[in-house]
N, CA, C and O of each residue as an XYZ file, in Angstrom:
908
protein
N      49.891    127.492    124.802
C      50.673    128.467    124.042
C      50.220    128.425    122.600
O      50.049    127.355    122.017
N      50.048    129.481    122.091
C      49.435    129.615    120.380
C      50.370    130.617    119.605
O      50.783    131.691    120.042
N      50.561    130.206    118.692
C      51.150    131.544    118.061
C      52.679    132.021    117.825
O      53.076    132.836    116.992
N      53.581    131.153    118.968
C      54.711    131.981    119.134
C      55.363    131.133    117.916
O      55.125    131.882    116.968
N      55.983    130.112    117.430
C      56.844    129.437    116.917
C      56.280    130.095    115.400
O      57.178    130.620    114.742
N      55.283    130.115    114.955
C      54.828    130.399    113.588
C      55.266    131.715    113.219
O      56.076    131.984    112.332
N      54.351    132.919    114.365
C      54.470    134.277    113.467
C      55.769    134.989    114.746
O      55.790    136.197    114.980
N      56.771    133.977    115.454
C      57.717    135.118    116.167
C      58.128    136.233    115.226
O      57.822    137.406    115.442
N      58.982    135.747    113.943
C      59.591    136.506    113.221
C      59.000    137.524    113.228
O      59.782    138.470    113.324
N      57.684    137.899    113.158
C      56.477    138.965    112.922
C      55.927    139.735    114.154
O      55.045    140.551    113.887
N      56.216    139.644    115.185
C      56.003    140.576    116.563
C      56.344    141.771    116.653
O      57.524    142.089    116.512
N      55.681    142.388    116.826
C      56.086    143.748    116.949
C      55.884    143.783    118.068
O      55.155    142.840    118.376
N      56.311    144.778    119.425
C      55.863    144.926    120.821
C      55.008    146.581    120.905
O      54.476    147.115    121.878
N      55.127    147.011    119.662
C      54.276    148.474    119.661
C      52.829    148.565    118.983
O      52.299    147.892    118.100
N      52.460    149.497    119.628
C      51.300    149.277    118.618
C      50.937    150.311    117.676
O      50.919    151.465    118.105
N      50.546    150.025    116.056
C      50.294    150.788    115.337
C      49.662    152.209    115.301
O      48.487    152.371    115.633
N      50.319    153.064    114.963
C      48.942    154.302    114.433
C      47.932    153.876    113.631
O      47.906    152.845    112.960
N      46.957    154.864    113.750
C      45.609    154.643    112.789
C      45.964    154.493    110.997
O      45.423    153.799    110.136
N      47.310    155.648    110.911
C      47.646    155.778    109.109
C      48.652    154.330    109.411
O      48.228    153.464    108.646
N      49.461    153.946    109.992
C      50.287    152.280    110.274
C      49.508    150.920    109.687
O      49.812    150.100    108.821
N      48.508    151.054    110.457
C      47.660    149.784    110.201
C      46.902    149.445    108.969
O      46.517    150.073    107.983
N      46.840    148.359    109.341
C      46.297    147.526    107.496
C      44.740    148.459    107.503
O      44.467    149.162    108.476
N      44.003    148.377    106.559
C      42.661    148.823    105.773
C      41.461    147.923    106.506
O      40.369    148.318    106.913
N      41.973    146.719    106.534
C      40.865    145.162    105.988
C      39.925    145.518    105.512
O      40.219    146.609    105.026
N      39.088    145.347    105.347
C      37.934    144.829    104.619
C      36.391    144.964    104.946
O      36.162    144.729    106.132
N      35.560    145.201    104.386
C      34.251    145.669    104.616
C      33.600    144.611    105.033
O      33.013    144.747    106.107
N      33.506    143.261    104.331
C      33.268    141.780    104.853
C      33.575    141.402    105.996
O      34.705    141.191    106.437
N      32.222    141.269    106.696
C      32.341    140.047    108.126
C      32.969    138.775    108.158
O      32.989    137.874    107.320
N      33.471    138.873    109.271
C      33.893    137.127    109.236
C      32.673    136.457    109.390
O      31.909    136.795    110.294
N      32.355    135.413    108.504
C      31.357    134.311    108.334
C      31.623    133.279    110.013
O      32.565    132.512    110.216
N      30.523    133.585    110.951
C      30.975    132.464    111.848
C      28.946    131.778    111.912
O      27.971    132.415    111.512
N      28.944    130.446    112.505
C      28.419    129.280    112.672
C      27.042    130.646    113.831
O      27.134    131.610    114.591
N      25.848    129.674    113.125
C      24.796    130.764    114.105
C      24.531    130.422    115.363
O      23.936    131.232    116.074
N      24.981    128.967    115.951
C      24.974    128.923    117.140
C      26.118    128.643    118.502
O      26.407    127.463    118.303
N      26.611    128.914    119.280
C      26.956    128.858    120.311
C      27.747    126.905    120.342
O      26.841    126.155    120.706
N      28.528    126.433    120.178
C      29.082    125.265    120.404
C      28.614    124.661    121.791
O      28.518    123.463    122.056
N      28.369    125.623    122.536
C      28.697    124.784    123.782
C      27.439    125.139    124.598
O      26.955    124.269    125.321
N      26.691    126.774    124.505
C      25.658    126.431    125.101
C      24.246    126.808    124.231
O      23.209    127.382    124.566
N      24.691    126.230    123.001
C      23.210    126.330    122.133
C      22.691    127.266    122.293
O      21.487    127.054    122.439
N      23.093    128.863    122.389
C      22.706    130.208    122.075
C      23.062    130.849    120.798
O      23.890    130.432    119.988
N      22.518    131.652    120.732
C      23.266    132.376    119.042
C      24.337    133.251    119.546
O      24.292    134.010    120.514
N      25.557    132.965    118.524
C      26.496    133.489    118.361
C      26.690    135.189    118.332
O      27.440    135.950    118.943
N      25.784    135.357    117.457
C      25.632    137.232    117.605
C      24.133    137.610    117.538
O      23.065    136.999    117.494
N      24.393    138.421    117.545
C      22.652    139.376    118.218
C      22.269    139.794    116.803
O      22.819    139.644    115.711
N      21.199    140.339    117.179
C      20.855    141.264    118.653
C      20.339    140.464    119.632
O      19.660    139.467    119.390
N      20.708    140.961    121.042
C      20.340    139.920    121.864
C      18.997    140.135    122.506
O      18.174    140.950    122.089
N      18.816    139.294    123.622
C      17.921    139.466    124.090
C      17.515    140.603    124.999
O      18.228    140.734    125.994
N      16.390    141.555    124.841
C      16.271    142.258    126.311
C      16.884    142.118    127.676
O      16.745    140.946    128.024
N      17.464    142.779    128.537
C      17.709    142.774    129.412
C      19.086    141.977    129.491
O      19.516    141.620    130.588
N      19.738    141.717    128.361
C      21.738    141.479    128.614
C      22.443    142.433    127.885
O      22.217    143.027    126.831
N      23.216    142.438    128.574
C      24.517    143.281    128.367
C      25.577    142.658    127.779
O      25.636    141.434    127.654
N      26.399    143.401    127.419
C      28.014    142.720    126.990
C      28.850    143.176    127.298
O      28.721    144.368    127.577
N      29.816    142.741    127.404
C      31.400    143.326    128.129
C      32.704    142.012    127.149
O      32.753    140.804    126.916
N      33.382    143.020    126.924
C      34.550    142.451    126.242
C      35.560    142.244    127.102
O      35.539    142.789    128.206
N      36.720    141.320    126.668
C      38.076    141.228    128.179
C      39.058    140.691    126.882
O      38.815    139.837    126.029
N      39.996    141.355    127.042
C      41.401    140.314    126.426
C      42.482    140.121    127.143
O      43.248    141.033    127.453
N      42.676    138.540    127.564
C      43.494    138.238    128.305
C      44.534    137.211    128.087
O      44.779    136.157    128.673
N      45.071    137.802    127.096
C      45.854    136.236    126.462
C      45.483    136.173    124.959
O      45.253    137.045    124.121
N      45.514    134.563    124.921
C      44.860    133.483    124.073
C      43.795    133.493    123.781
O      43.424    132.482    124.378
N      42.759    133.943    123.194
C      41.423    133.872    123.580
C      40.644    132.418    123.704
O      39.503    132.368    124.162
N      41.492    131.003    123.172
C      40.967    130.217    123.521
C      40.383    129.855    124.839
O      39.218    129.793    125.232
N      41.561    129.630    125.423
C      41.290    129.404    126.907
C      40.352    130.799    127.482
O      39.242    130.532    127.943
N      40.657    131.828    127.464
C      39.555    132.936    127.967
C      38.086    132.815    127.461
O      37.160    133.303    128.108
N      37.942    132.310    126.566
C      36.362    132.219    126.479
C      35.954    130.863    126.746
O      34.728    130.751    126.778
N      36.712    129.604    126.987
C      36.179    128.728    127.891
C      35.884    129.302    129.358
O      34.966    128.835    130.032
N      36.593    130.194    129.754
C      36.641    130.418    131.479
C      35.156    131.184    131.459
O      34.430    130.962    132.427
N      34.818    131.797    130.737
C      33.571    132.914    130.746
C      32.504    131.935    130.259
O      31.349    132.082    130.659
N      32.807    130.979    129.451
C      31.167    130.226    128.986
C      30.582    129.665    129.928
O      29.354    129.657    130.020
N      31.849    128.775    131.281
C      31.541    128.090    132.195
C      30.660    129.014    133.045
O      29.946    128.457    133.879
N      30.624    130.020    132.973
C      30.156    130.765    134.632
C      28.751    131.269    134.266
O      28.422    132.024    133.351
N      28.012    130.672    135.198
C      26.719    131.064    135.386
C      25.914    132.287    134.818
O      26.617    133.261    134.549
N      24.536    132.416    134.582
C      24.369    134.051    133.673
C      25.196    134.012    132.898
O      25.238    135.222    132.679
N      26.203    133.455    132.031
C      26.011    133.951    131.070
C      25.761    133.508    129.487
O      26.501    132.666    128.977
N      24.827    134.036    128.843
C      23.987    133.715    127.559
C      25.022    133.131    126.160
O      24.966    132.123    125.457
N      25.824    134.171    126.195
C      26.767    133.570    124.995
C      28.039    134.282    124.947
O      28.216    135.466    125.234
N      28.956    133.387    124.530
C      30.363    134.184    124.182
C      30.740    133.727    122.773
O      30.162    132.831    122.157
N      32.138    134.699    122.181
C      32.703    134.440    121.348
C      34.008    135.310    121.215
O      34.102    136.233    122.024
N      35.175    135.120    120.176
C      36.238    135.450    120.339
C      35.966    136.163    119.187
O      35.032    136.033    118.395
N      37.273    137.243    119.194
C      36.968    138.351    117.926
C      38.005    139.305    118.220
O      38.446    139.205    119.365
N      38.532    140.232    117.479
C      39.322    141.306    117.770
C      39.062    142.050    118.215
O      37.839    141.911    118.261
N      39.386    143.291    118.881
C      38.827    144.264    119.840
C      40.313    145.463    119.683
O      41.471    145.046    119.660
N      39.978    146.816    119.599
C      41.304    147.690    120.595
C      42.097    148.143    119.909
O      42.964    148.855    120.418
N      42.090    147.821    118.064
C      42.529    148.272    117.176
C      42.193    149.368    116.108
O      42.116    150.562    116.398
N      41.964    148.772    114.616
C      42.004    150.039    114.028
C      41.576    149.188    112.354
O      40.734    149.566    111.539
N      42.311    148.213    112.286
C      41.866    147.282    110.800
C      40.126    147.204    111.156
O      39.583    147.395    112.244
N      39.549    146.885    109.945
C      38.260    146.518    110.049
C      38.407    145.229    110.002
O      39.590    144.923    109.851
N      37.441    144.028    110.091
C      37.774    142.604    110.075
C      38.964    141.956    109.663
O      39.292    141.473    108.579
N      39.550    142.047    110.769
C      40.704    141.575    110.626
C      40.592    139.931    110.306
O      39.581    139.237    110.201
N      42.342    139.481    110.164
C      42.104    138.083    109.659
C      42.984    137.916    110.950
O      43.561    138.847    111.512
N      43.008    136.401    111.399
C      44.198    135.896    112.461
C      45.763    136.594    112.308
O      46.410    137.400    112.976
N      46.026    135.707    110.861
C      47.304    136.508    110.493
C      47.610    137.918    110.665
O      48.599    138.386    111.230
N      46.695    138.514    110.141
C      46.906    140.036    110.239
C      47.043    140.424    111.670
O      48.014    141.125    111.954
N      46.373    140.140    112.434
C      45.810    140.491    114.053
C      47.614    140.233    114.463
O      48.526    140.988    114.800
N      47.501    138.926    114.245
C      49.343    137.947    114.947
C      50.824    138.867    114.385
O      51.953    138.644    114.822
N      50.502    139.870    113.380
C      51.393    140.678    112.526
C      51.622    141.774    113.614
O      52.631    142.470    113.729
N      50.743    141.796    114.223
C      50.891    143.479    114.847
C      50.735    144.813    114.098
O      51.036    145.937    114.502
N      50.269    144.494    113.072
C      49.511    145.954    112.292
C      47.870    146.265    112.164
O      47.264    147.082    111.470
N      47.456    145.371    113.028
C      45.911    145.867    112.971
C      46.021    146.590    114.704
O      45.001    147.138    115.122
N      46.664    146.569    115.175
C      46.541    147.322    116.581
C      45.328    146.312    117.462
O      45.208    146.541    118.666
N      44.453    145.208    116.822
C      43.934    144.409    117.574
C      44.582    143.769    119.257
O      45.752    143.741    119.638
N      43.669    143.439    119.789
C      44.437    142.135    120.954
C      42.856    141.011    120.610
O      41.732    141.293    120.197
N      43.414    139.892    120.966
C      42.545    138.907    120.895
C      41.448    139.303    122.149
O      41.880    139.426    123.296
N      40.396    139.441    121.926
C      39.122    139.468    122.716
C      38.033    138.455    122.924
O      38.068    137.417    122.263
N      37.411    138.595    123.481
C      36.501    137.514    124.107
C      35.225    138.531    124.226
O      35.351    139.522    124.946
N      34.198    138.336    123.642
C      33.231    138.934    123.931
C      31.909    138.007    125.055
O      31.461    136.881    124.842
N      31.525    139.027    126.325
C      30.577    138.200    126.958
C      29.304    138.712    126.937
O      28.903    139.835    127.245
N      28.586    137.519    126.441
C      26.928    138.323    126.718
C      25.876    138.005    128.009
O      25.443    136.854    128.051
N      25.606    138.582    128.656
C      25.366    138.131    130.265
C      24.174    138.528    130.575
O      23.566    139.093    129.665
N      23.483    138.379    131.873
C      22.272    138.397    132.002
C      22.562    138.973    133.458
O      22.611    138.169    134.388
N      22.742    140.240    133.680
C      23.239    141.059    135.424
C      22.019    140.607    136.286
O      22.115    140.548    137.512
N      20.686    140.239    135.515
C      20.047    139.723    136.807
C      20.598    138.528    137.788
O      20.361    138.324    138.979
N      21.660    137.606    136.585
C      21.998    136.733    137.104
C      23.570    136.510    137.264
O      24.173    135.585    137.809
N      23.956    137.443    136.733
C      25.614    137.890    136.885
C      25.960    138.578    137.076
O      25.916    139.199    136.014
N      26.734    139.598    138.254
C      27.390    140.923    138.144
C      28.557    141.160    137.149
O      29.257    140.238    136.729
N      28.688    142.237    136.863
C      30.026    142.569    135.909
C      31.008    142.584    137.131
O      32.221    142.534    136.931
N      30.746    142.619    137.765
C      32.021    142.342    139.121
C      32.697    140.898    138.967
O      33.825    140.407    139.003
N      31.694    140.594    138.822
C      31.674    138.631    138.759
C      32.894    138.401    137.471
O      33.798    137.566    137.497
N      32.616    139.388    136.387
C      33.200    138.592    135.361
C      34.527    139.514    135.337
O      35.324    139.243    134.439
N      34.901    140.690    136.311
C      35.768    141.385    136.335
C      36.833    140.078    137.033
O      37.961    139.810    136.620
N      36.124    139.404    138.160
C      36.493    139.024    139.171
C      37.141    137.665    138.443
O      38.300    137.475    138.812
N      36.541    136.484    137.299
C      37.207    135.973    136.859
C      38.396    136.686    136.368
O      39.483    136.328    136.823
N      38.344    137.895    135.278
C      39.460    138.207    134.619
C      40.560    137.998    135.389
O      41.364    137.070    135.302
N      40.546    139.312    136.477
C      41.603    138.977    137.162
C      42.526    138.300    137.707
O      43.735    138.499    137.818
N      41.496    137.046    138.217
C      42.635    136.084    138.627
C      43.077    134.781    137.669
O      43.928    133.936    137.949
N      42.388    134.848    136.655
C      42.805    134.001    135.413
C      44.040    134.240    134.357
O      44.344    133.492    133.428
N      44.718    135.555    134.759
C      45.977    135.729    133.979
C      46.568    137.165    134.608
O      46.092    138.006    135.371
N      47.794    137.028    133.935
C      48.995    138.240    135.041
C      48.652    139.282    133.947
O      48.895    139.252    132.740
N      47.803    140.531    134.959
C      47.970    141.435    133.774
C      48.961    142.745    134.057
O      48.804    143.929    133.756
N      50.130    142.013    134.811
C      51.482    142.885    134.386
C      52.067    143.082    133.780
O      52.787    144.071    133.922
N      52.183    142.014    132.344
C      52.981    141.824    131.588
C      53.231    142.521    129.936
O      53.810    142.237    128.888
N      52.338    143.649    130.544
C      52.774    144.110    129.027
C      51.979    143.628    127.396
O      50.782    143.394    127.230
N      52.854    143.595    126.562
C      52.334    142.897    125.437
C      52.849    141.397    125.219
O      53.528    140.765    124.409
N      52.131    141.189    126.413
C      52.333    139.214    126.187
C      51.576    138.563    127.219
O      51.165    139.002    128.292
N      51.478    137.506    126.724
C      50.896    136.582    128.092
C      51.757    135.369    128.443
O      51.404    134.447    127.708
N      52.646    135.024    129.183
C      53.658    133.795    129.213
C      54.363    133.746    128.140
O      54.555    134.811    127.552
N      54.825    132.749    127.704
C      55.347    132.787    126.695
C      54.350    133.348    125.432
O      54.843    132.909    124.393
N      53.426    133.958    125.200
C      52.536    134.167    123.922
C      53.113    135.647    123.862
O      52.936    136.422    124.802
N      53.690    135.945    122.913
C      54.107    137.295    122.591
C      53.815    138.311    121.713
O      54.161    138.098    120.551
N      53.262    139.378    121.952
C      52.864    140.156    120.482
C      51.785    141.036    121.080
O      51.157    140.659    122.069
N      51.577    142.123    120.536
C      50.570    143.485    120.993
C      48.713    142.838    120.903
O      47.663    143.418    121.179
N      48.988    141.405    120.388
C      47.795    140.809    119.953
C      47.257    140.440    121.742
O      46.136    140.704    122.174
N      48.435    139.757    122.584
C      48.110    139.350    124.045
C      47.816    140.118    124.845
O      47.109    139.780    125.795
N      48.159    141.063    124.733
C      47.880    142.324    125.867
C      46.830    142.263    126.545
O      45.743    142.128    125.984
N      46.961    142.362    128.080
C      45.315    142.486    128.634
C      45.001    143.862    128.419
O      45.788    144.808    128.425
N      43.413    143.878    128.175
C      42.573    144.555    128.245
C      40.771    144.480    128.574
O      39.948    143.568    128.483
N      40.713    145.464    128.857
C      38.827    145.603    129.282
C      38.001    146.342    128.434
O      37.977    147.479    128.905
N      37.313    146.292    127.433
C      36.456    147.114    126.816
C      35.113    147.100    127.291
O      34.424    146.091    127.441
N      34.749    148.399    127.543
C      33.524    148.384    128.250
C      32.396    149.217    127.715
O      32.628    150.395    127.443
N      31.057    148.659    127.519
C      30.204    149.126    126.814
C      29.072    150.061    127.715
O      27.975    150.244    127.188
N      29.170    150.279    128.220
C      28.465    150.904    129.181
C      29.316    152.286    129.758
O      30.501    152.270    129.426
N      28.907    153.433    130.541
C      29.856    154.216    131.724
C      29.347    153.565    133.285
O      30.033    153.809    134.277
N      28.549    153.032    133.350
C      28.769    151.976    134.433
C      29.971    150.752    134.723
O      30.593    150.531    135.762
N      30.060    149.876    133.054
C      30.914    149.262    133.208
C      32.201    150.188    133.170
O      32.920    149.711    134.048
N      32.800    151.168    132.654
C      34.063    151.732    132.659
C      34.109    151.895    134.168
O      34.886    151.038    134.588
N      33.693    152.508    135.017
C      33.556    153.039    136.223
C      34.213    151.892    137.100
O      35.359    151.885    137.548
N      33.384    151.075    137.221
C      33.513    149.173    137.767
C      35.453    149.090    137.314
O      36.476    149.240    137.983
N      35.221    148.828    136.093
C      36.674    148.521    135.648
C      37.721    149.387    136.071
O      38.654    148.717    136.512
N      37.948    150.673    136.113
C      38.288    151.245    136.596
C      39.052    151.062    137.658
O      40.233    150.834    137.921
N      37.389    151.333    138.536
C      37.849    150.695    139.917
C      38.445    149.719    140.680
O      38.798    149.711    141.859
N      38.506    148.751    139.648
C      39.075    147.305    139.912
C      40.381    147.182    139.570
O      40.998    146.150    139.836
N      40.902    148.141    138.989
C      42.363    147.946    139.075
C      42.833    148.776    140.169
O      44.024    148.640    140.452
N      42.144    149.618    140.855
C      42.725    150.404    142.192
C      42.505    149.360    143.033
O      42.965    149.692    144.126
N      41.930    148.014    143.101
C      41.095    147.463    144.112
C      42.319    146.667    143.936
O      43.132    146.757    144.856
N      42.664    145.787    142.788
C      43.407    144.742    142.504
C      45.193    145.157    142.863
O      45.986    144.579    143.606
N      45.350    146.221    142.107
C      46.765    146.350    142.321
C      47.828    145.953    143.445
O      48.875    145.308    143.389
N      47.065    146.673    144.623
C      47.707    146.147    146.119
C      48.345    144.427    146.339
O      49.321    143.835    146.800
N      47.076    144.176    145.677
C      46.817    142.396    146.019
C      48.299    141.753    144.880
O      49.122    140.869    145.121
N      48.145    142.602    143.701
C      49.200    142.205    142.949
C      50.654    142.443    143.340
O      51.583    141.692    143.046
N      50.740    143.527    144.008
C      51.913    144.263    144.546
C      52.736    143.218    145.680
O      53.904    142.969    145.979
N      51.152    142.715    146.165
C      52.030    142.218    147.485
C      52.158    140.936    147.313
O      52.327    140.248    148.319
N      52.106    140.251    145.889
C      52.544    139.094    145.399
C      53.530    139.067    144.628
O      53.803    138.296    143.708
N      54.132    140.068    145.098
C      55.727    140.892    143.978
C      55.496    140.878    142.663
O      56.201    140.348    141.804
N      54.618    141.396    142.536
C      54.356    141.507    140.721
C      54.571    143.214    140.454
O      54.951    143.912    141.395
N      54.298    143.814    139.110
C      54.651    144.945    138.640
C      53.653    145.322    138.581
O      52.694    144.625    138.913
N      53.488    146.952    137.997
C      52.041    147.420    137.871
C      51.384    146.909    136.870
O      51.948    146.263    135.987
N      49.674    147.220    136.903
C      48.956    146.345    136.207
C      48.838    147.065    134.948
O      48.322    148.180    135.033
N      49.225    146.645    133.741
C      49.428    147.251    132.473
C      47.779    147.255    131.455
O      47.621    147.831    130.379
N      46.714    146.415    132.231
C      45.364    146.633    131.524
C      45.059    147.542    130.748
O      45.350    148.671    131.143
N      44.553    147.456    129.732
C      44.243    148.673    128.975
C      42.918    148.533    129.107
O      42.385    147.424    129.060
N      42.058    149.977    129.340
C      40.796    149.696    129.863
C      40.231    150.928    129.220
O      40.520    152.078    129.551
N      39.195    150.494    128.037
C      38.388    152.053    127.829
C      37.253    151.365    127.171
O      36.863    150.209    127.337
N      36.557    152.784    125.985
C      35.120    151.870    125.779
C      35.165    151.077    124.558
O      36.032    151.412    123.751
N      34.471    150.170    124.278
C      34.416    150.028    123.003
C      34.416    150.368    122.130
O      33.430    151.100    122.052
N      35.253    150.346    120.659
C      34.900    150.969    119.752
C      34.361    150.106    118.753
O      33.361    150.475    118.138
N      34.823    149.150    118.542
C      34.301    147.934    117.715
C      35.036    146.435    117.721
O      36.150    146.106    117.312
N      34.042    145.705    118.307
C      34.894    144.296    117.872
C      34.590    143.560    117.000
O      33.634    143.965    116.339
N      35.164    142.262    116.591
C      35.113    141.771    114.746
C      35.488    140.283    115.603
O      36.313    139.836    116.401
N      34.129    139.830    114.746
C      34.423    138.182    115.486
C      35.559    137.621    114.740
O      35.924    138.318    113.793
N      36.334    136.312    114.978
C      37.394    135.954    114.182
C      36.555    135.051    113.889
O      35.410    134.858    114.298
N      37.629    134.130    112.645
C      37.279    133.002    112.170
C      36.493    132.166    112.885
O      36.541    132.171    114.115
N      35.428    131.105    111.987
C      34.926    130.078    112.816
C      35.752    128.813    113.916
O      35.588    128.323    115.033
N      36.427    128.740    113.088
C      37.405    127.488    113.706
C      37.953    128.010    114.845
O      38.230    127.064    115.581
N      38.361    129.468    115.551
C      38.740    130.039    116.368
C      37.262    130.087    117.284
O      37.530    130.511    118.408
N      36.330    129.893    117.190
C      34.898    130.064    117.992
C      34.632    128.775    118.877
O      34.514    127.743    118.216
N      34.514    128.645    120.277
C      34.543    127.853    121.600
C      35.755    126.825    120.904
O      35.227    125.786    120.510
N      37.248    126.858    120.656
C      37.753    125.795    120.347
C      38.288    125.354    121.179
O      39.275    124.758    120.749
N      38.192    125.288    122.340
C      38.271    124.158    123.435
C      37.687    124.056    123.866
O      37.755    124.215    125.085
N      36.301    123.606    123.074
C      35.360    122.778    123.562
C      35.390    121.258    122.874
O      35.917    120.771    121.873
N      34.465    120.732    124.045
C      34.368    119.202    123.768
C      34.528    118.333    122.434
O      35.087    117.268    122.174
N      33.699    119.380    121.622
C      33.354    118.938    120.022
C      34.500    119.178    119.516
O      34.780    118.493    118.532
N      35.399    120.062    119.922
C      36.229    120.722    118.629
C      37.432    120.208    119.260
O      37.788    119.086    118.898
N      38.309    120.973    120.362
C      39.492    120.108    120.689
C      39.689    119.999    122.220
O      40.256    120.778    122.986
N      38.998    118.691    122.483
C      38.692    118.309    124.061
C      39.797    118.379    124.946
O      39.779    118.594    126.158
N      41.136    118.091    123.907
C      42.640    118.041    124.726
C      43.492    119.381    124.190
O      44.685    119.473    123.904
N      42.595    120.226    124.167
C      43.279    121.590    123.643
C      43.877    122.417    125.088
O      43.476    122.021    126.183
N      44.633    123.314    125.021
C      45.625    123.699    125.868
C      45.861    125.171    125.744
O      46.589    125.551    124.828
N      45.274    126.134    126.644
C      45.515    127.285    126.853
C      45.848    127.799    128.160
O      44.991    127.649    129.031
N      47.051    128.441    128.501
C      47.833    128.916    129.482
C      46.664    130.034    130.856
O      47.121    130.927    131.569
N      45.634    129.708    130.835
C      44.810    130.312    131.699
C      44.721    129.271    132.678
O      44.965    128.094    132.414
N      44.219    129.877    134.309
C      43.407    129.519    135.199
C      44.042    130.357    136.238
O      44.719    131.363    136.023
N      43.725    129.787    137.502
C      43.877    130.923    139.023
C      45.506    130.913    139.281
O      46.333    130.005    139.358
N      45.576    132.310    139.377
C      46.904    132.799    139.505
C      47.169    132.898    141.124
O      47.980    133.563    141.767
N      46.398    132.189    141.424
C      46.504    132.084    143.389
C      46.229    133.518    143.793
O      46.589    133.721    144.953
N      45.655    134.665    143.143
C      45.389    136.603    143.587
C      44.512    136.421    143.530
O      44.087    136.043    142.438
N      43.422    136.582    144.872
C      41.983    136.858    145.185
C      41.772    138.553    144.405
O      42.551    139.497    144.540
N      40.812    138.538    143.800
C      40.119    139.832    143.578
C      39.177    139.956    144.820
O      38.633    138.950    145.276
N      39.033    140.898    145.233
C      37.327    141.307    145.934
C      37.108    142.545    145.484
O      37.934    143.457    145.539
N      35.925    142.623    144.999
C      34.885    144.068    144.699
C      35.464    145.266    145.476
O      35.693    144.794    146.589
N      35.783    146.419    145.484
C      36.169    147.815    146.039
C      34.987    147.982    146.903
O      34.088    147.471    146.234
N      34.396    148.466    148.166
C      33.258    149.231    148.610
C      32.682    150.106    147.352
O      33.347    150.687    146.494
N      31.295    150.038    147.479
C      30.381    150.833    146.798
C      30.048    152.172    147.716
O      30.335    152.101    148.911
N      29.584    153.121    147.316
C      29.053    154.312    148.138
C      28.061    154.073    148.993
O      27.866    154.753    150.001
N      27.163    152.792    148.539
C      26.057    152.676    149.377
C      26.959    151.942    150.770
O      26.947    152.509    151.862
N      27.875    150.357    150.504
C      28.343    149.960    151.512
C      29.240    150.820    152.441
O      29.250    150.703    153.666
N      30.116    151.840    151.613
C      30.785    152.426    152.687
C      29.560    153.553    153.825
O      29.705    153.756    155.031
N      28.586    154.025    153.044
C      27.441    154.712    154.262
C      26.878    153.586    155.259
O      26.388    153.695    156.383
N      27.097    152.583    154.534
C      25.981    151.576    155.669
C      27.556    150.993    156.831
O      27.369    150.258    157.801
């Protein structure tokens, strides 16, 4: 749990208009040039032949440990996504006036990862019925969402909540509240927020993710349903 005891007073459950939200700032957040955990660079440009796909599911601590672990892929990092401030700060994001949610950006290698694959973690790593919160973490900052950089990836995502829902339904849960469209821009956060539950930084750190016992499986493709 992050966040709730400090900025409750400050939650909003709506999310800002474009004239609502703070300005921020033309300045990048300053983060570290390499990767904590798997000695890649932090931001690009990347290499030929990877892609990226954003997810906010929560906390972003724990969500970008779950994505560094999995195979293919090159590098992650946490950052805002889905709002409207330009580089936002934590505080600001935790206020509910930048229209941000905490994001996780993944950089992957589809020769060696499907975006199915990393759809397929999302899903079962947190309840995305819940609106603007994740467990106890409360605020328009938790909200799940999918930003997708591609119209391949929108398509996929898409589809995966027609695929998923059933599975959620029949585990008595509510509809799936994902917010899913394309990217418009994400803004890395602070350094100290970058792989911090990792080994180096806080080995006994604690974020409310892992398997929610709901199998995802992939929807049929056009090719499998002809064959």
């Amino acid at each position: 749990m992050k966040g709730v005891t400090v900025f409750l007073r400050h939650k909003k459950l709506e999310l800002p208009t474009p004239d609502q939200a703070l300005p921020g700032r033309l300045i990048e957040m300053p983060v570290a040039d390499t990767h904590t955990v798997l000695g890649t660079p932090l931001k690009g440009p990347w290499p030929a032949g990877l892609e990226v796909a954003v997810f906010g599911m929560g906390c972003f601590w724990g969500a970008e440990r779950i994505f560094w672990r999995l195979p293919g892929v090159y590098s992650t990092s946490v950052g805002y996504a889905g709002g409207f401030t330009k580089n936002p700060t934590y505080e600001e994001t935790c206020s509910g006036t930048t229209g941000h949610t905490e994001a996780v950006q993944v950089v992957y290698d589809p020769s060696k990862i499907a975006y199915e694959d990393l759809l397929k973690a999302f899903w079962e790593n947190h309840d995305p019925t819940q609106g603007m919160r994740q467990g106890n973490d409360v605020g328009t900052q938790y909200r799940s969402a999918v930003y997708t950089t591609t119209d391949a990836q929108l398509a996929t995502a898409t589809a995966s909540v027609e695929a998923f829902q059933p599975v959620v339904t029949k585990a008595g849960r509510g509809q799936i509240t994902t917010e899913i469209r394309p990217l418009t821009q994400y803004y890395y956060a602070e350094n100290y927020h970058q792989q911090y539950l990792s080994d180096t930084k806080n080995p006994y750190g604690y974020c409310n993710h892992g398997p929610t016992g709901l199998n995802y499986c992939a929807p049929p493709t056009q090719t499998d349903t002809a064959s």
